[in-house]
N, CA, C and O atoms as a Tripos MOL2 file, in Angstrom:
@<TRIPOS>MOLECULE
protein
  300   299    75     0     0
PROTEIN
NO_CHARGES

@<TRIPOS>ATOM
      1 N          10.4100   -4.2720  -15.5920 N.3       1 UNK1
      2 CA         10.0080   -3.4380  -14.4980 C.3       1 UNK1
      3 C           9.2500   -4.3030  -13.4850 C.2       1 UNK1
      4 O           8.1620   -4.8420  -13.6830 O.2       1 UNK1
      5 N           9.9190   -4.3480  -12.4780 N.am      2 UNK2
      6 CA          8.9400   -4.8650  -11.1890 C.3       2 UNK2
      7 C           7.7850   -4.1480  -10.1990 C.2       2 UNK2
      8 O           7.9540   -3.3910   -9.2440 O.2       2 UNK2
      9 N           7.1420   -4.4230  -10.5080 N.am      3 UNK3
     10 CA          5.8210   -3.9230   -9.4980 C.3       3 UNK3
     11 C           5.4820   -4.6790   -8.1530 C.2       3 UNK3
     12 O           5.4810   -5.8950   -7.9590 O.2       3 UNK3
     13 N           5.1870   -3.6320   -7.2570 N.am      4 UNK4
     14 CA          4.3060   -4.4920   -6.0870 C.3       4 UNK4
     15 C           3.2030   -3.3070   -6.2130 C.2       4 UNK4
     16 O           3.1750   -2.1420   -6.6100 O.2       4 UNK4
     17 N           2.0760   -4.5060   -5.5040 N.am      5 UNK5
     18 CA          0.8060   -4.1280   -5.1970 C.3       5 UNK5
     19 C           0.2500   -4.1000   -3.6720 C.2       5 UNK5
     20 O           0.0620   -5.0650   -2.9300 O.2       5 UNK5
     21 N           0.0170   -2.5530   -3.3850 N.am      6 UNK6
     22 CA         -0.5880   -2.4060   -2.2140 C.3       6 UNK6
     23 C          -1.5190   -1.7490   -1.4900 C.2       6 UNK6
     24 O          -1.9730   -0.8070   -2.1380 O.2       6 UNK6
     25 N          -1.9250   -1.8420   -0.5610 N.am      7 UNK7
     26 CA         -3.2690   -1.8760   -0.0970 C.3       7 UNK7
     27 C          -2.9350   -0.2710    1.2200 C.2       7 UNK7
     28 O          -2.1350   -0.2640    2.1550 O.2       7 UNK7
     29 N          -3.9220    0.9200    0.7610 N.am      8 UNK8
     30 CA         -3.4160    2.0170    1.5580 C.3       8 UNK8
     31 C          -4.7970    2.4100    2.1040 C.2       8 UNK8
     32 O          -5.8180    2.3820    1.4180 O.2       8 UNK8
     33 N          -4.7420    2.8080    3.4940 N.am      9 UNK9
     34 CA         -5.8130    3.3340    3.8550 C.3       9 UNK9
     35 C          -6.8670    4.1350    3.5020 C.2       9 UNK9
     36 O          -6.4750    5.1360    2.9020 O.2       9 UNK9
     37 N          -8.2380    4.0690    3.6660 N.am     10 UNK10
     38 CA         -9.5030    5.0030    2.7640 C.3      10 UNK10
     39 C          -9.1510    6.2620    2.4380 C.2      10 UNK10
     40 O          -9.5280    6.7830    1.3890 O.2      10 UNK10
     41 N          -8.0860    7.1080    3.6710 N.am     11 UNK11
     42 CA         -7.7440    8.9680    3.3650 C.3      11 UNK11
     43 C          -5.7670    8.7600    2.5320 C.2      11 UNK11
     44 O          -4.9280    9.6520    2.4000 O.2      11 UNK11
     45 N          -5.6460    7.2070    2.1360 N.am     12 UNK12
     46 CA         -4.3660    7.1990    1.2660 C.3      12 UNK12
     47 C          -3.2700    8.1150    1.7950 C.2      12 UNK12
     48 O          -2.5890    9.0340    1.3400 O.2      12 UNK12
     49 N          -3.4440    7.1890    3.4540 N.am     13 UNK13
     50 CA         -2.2080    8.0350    4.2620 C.3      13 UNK13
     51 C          -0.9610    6.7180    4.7080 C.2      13 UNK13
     52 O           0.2320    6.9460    4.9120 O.2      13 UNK13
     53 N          -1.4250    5.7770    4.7570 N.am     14 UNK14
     54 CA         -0.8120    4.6690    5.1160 C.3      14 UNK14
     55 C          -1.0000    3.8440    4.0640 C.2      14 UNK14
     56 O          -1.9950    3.8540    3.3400 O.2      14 UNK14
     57 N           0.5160    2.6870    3.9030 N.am     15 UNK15
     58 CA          0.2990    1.5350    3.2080 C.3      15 UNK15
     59 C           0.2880    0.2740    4.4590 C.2      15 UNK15
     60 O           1.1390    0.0280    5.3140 O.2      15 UNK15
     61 N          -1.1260   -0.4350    4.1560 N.am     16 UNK16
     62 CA         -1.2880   -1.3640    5.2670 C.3      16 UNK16
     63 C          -0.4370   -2.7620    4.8700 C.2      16 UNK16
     64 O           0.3080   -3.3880    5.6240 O.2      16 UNK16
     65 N          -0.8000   -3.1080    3.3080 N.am     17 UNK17
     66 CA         -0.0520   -4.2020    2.5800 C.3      17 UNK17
     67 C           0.3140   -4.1790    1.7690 C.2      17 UNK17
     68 O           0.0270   -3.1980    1.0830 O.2      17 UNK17
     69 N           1.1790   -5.1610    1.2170 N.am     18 UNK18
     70 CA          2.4400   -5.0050    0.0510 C.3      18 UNK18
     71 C           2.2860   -6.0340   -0.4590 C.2      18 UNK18
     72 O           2.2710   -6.7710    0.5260 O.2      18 UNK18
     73 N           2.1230   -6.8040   -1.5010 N.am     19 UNK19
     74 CA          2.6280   -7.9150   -2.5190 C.3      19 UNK19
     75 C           3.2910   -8.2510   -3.5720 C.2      19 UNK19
     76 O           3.4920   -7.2550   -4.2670 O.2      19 UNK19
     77 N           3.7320   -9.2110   -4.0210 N.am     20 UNK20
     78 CA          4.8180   -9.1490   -4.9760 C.3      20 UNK20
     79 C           3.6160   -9.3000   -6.4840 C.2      20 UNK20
     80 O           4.0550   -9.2860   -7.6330 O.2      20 UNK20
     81 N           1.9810   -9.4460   -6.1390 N.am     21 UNK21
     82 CA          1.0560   -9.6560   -6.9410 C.3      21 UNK21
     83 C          -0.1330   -9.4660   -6.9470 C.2      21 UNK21
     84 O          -0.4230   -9.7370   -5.7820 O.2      21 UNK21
     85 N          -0.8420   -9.2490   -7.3290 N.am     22 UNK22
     86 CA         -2.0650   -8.8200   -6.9790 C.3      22 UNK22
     87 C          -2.7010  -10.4050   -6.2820 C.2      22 UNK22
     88 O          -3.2540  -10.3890   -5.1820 O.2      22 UNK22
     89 N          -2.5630  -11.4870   -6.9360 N.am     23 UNK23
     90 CA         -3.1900  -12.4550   -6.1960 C.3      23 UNK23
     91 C          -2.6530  -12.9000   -5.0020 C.2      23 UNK23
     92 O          -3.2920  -13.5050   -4.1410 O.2      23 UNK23
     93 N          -1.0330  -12.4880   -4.9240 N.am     24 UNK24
     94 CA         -0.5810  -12.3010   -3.4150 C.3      24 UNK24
     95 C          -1.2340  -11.2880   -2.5240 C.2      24 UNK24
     96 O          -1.7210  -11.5930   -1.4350 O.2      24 UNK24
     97 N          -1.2310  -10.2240   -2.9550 N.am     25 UNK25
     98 CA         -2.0870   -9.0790   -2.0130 C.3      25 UNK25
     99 C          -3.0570   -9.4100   -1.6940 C.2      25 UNK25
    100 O          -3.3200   -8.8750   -0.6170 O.2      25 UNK25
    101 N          -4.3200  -10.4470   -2.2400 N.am     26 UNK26
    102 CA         -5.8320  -10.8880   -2.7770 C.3      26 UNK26
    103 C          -5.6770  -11.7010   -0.5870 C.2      26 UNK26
    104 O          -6.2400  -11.4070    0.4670 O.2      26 UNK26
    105 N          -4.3110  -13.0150   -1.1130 N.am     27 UNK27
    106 CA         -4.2480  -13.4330   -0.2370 C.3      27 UNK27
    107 C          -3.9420  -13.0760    1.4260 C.2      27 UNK27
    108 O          -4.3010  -13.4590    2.5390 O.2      27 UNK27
    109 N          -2.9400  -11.9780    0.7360 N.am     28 UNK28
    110 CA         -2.7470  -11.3810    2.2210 C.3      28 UNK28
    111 C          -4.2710  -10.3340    2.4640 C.2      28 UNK28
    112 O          -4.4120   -9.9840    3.6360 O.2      28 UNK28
    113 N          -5.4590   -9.7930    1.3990 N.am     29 UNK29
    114 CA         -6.2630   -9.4630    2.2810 C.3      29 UNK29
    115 C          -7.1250  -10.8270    3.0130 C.2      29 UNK29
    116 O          -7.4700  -10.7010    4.1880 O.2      29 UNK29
    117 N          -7.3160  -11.5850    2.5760 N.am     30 UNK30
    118 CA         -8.3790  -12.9240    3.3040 C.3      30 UNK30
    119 C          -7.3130  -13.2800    4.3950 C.2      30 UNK30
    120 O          -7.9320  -13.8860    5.2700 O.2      30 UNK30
    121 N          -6.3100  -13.2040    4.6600 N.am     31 UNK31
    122 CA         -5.3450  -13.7650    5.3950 C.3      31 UNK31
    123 C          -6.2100  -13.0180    7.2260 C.2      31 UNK31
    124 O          -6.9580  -12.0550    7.3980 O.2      31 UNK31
    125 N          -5.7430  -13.8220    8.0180 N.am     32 UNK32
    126 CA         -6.6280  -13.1110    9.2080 C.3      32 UNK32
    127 C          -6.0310  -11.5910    9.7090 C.2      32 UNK32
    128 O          -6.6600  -10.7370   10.3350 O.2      32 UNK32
    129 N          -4.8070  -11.5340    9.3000 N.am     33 UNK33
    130 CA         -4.1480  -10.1140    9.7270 C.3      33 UNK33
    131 C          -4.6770   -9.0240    8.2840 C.2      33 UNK33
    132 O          -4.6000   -7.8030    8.4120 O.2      33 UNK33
    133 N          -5.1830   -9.6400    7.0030 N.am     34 UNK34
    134 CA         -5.9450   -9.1680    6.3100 C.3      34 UNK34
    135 C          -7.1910   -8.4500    6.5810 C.2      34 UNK34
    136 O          -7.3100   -7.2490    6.3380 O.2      34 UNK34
    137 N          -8.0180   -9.0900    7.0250 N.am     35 UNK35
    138 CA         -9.2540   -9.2870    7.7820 C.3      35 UNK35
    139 C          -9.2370   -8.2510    8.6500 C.2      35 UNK35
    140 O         -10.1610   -7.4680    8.4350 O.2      35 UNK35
    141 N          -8.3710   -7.8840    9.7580 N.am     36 UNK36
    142 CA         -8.0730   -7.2550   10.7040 C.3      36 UNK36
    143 C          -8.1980   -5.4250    9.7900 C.2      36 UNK36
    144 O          -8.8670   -4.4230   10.0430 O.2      36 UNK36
    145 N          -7.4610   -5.6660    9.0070 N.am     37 UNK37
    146 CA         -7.5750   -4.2540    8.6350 C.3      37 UNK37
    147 C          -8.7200   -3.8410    7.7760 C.2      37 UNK37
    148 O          -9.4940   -2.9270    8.0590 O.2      37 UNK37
    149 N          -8.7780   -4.6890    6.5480 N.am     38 UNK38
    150 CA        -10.1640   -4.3110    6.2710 C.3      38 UNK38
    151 C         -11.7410   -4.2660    7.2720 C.2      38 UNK38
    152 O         -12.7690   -3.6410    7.0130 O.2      38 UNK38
    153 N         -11.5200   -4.9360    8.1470 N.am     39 UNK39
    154 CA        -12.6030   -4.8790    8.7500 C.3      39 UNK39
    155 C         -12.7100   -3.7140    9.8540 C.2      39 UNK39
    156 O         -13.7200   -3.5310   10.5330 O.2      39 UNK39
    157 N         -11.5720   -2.9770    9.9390 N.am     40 UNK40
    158 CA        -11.2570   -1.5190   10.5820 C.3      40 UNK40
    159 C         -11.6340   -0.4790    9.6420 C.2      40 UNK40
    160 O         -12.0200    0.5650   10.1670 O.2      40 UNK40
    161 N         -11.6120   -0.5200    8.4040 N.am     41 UNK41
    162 CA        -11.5560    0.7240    7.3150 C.3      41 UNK41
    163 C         -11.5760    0.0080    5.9310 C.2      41 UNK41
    164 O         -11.2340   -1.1490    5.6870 O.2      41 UNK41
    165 N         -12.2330    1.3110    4.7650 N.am     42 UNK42
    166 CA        -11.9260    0.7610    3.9490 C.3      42 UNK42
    167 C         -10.1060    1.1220    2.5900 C.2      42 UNK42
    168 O          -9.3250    2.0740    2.5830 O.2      42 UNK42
    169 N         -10.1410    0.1240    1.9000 N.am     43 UNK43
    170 CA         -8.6210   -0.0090    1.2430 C.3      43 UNK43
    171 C          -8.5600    0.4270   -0.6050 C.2      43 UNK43
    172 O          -9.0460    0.0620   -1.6750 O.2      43 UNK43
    173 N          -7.7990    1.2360   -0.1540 N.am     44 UNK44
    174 CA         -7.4980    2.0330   -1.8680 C.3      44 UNK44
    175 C          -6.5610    0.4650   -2.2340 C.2      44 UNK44
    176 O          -5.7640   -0.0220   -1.4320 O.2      44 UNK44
    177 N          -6.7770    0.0580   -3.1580 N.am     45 UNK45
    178 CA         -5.5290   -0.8450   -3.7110 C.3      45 UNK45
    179 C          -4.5400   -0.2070   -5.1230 C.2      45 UNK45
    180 O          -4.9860    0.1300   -6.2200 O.2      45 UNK45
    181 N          -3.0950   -0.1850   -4.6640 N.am     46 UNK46
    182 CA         -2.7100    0.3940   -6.1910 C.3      46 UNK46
    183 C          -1.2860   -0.4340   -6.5880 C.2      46 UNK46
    184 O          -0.4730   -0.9060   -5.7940 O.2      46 UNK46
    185 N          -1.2440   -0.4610   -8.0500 N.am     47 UNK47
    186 CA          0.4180   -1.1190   -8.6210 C.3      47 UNK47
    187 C           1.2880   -0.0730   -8.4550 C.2      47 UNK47
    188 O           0.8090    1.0590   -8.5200 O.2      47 UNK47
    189 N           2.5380   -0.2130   -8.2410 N.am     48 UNK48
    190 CA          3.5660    1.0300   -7.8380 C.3      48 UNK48
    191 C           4.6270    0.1270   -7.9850 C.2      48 UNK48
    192 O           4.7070   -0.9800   -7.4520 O.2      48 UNK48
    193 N           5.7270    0.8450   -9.0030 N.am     49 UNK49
    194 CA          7.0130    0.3550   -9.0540 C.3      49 UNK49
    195 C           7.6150   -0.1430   -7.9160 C.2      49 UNK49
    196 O           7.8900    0.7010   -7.0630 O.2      49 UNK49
    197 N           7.9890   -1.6900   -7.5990 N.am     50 UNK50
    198 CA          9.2830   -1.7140   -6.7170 C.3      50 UNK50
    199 C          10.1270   -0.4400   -6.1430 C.2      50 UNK50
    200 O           9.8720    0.0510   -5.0430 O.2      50 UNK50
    201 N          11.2150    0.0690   -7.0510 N.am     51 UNK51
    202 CA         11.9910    1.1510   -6.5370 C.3      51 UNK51
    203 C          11.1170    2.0280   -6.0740 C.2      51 UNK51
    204 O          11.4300    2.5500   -5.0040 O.2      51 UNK51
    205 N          10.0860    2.3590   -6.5690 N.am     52 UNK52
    206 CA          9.0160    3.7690   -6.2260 C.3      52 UNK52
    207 C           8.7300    3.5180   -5.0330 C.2      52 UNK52
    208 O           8.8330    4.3750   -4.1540 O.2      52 UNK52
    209 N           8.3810    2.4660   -4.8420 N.am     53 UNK53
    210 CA          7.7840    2.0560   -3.1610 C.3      53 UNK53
    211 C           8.9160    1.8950   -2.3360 C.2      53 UNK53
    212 O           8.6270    2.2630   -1.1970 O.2      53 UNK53
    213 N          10.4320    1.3840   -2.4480 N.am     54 UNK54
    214 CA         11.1560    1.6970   -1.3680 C.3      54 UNK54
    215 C          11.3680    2.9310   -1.1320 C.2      54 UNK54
    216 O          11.3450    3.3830    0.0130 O.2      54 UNK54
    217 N          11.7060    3.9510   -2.6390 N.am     55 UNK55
    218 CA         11.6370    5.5120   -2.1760 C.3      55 UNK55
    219 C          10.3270    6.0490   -1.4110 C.2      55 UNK55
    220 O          10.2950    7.0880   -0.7510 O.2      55 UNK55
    221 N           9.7420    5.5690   -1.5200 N.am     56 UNK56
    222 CA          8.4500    6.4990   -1.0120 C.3      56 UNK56
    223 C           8.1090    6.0280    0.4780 C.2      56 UNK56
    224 O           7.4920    6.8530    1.1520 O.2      56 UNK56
    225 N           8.5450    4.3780    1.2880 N.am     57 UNK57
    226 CA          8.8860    3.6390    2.3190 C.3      57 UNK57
    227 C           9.8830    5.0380    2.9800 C.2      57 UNK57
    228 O           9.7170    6.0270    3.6940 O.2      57 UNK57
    229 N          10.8050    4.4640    2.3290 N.am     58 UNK58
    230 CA         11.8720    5.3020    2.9740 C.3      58 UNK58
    231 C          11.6870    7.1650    3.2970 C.2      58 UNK58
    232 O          12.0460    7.7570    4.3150 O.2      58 UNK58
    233 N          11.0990    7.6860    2.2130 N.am     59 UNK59
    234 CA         10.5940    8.7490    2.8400 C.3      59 UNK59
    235 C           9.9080    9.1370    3.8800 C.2      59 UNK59
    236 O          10.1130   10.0170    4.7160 O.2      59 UNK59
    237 N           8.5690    7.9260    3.6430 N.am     60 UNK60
    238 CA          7.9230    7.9650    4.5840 C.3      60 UNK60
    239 C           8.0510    7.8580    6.4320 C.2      60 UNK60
    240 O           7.4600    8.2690    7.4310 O.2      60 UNK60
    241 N           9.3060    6.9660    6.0330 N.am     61 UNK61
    242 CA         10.2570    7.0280    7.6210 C.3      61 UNK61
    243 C          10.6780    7.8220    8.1730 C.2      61 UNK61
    244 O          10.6900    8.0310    9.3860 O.2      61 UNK61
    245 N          11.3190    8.6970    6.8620 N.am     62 UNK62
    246 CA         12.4680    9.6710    7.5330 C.3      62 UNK62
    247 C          11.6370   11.2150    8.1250 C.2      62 UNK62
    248 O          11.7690   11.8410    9.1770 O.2      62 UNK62
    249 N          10.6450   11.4750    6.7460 N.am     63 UNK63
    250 CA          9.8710   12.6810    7.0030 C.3      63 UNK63
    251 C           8.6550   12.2670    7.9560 C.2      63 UNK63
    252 O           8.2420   13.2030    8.6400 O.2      63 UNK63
    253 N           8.1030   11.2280    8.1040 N.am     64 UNK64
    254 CA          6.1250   10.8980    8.7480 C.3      64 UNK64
    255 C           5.6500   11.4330    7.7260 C.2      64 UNK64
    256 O           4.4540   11.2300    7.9400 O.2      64 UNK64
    257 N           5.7070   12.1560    6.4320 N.am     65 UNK65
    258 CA          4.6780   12.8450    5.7370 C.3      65 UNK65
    259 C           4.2090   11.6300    5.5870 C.2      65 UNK65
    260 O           4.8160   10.6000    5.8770 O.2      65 UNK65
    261 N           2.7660   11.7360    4.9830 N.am     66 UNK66
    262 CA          1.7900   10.2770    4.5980 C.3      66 UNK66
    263 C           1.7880   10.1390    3.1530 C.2      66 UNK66
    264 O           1.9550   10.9890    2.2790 O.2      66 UNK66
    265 N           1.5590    8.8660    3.0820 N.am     67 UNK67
    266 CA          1.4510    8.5020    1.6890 C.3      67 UNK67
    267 C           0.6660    9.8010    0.5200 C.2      67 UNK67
    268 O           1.1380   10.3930   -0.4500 O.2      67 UNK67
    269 N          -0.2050    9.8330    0.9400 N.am     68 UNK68
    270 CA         -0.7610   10.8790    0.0610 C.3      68 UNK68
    271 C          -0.0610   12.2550   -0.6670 C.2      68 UNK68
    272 O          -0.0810   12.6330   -1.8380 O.2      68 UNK68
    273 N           0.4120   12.6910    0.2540 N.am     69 UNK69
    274 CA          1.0850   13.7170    0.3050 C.3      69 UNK69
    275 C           2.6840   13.5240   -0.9720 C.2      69 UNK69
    276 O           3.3150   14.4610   -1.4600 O.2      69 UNK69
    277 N           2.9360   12.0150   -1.1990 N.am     70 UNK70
    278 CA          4.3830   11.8360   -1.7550 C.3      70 UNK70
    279 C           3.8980   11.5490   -2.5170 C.2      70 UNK70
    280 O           4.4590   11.9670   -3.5290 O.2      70 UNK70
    281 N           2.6650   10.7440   -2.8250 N.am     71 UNK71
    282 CA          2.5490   10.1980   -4.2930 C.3      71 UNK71
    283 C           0.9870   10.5050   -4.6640 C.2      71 UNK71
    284 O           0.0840   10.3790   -3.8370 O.2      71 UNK71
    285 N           0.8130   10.8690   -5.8360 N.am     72 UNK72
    286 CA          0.0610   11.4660   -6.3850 C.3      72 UNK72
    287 C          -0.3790    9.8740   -7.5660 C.2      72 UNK72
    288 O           0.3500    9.6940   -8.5420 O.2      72 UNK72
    289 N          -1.4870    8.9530   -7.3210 N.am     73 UNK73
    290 CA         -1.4380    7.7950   -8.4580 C.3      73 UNK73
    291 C          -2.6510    8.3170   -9.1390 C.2      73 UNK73
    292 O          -3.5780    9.0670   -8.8340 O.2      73 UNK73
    293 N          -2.1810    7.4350  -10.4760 N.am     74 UNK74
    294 CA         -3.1420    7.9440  -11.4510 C.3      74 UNK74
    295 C          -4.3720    7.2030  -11.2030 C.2      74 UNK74
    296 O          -4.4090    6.2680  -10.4030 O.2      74 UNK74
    297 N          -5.5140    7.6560  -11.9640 N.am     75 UNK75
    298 CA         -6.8050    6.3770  -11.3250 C.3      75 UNK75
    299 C          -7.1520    6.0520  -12.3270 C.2      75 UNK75
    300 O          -8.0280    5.1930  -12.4290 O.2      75 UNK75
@<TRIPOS>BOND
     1     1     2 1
     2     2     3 1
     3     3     4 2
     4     3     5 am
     5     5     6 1
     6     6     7 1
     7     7     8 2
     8     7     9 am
     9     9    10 1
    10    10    11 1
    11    11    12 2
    12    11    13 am
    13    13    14 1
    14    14    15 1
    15    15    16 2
    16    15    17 am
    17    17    18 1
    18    18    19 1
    19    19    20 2
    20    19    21 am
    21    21    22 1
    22    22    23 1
    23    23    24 2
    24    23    25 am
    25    25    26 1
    26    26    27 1
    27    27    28 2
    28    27    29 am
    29    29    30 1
    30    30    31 1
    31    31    32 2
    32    31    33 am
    33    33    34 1
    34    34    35 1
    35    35    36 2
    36    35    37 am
    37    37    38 1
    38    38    39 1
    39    39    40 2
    40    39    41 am
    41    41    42 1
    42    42    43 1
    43    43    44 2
    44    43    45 am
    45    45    46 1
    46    46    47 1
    47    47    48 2
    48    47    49 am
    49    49    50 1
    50    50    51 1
    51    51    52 2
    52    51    53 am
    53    53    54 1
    54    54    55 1
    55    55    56 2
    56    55    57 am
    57    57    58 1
    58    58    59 1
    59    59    60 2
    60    59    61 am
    61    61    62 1
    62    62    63 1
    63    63    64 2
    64    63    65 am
    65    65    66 1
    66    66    67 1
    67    67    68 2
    68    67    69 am
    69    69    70 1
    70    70    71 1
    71    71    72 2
    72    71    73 am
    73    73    74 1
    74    74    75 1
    75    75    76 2
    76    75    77 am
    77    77    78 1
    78    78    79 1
    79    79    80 2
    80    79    81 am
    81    81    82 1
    82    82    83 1
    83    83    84 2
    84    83    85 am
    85    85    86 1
    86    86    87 1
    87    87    88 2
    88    87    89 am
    89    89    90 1
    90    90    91 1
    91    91    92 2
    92    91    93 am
    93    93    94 1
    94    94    95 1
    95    95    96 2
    96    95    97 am
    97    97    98 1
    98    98    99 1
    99    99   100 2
   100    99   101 am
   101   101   102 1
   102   102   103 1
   103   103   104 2
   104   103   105 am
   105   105   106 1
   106   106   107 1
   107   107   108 2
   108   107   109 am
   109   109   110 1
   110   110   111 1
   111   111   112 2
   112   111   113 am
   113   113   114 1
   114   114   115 1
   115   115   116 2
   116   115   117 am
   117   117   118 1
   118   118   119 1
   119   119   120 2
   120   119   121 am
   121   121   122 1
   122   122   123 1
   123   123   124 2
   124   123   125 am
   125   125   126 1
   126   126   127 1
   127   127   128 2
   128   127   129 am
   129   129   130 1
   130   130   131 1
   131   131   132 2
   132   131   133 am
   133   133   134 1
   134   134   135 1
   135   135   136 2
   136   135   137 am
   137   137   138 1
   138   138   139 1
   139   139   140 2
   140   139   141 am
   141   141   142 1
   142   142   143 1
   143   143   144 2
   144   143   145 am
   145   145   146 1
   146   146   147 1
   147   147   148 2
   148   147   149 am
   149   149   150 1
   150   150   151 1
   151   151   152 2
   152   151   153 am
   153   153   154 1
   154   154   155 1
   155   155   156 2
   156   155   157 am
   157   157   158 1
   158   158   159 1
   159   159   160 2
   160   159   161 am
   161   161   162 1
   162   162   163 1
   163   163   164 2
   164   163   165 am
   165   165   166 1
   166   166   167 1
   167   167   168 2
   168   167   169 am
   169   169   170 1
   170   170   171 1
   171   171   172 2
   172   171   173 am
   173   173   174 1
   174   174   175 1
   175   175   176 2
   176   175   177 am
   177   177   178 1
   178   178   179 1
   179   179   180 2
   180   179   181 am
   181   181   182 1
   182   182   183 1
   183   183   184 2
   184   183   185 am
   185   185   186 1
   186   186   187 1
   187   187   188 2
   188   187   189 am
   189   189   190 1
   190   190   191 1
   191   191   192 2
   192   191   193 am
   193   193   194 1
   194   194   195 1
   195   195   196 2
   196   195   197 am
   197   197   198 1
   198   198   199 1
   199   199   200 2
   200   199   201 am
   201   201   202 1
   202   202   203 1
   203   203   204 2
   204   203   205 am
   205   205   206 1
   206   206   207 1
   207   207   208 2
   208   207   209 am
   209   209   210 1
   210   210   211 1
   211   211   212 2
   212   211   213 am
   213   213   214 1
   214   214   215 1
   215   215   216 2
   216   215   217 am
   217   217   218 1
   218   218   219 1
   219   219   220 2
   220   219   221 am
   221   221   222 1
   222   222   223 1
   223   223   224 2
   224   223   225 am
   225   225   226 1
   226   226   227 1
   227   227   228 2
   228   227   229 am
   229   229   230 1
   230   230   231 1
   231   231   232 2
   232   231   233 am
   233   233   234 1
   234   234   235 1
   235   235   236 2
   236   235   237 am
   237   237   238 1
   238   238   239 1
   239   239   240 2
   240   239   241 am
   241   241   242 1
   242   242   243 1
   243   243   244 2
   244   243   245 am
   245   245   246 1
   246   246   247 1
   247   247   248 2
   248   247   249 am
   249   249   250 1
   250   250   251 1
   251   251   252 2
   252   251   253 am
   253   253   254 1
   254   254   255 1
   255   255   256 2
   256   255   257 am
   257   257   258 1
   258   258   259 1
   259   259   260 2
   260   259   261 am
   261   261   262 1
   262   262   263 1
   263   263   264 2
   264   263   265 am
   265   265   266 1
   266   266   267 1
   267   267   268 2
   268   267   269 am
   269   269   270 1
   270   270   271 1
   271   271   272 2
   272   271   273 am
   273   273   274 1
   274   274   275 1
   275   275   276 2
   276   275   277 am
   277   277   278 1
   278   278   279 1
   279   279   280 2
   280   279   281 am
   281   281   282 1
   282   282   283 1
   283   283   284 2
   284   283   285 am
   285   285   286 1
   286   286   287 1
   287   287   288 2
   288   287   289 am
   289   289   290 1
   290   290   291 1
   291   291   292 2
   292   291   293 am
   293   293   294 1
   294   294   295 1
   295   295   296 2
   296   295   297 am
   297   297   298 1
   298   298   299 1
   299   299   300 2
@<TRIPOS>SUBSTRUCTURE
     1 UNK1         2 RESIDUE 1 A UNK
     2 UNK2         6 RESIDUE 1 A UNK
     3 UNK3        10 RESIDUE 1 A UNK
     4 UNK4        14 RESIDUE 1 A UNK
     5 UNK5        18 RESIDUE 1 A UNK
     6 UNK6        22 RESIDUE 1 A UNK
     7 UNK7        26 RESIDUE 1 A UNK
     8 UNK8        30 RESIDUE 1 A UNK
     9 UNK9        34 RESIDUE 1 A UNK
    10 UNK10       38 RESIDUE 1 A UNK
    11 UNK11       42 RESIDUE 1 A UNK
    12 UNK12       46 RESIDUE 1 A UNK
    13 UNK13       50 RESIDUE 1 A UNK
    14 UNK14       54 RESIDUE 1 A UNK
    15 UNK15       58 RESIDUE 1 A UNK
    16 UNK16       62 RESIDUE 1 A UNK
    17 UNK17       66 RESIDUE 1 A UNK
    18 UNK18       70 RESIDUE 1 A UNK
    19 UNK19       74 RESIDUE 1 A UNK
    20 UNK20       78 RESIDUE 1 A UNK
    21 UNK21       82 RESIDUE 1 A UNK
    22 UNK22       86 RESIDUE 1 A UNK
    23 UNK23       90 RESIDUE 1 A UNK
    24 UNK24       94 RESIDUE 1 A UNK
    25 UNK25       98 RESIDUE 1 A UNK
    26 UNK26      102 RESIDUE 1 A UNK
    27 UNK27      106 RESIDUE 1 A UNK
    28 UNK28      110 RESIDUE 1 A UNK
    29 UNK29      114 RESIDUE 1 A UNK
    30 UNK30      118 RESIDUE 1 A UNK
    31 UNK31      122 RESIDUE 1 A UNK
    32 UNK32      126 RESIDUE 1 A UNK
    33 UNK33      130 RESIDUE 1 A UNK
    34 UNK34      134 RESIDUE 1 A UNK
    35 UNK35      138 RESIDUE 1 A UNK
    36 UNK36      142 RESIDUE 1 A UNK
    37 UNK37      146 RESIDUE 1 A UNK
    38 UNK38      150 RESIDUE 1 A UNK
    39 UNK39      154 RESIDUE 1 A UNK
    40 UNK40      158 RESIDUE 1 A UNK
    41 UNK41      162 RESIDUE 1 A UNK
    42 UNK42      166 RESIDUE 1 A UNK
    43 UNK43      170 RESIDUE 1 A UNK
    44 UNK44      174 RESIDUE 1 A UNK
    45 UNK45      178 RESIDUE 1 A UNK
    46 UNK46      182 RESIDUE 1 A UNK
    47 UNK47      186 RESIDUE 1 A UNK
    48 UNK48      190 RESIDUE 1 A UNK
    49 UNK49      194 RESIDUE 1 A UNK
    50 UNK50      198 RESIDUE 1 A UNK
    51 UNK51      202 RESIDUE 1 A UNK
    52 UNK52      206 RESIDUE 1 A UNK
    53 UNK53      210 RESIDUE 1 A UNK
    54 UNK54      214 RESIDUE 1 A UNK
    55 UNK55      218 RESIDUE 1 A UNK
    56 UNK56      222 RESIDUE 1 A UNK
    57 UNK57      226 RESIDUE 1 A UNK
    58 UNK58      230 RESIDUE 1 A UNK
    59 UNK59      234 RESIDUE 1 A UNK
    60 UNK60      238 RESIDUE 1 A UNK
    61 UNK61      242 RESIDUE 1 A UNK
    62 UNK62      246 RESIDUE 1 A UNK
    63 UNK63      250 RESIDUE 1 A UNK
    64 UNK64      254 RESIDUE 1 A UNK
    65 UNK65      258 RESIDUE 1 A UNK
    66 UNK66      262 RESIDUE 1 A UNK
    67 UNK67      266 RESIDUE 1 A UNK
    68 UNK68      270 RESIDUE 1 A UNK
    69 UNK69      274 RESIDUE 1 A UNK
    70 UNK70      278 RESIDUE 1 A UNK
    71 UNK71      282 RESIDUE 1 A UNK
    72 UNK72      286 RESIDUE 1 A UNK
    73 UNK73      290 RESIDUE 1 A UNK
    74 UNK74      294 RESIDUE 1 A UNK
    75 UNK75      298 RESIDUE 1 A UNK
């Protein structure tokens, strides 16, 4: 099973970043376009299946509903 790890806004309506790892994600937050968002708000981070996240991408396109609303993660 493949996982990515990503980084969704404080009300878990948007996914800001995606990684193929958590120490990739680590990097893309210190990264300066990292920086940029955390330093706007703060970031739920969660693991989510590959396929789960293109379905839930792709929903998210077609309907605008927000992240929150499609996926329910465990804590």
């Amino acid at each position: 099973m493949d996982f990515q790890y990503i980084a969704v806004d404080w009300q878990r309506q948007h996914i800001l970043l995606s990684a193929d790892s958590m120490a990739g994600l680590n990097r893309l937050i210190l990264s300066e376009k990292g920086q940029l968002v955390i330093q706007q708000q703060a970031i739920w981070i969660y693991r989510i299946e590959e396929q789960v996240l293109v379905q839930v991408q792709q929903e998210i396109n077609r309907t605008r509903v927000p992240f929150n609303q499609l996926v329910q993660p465990d804590h």
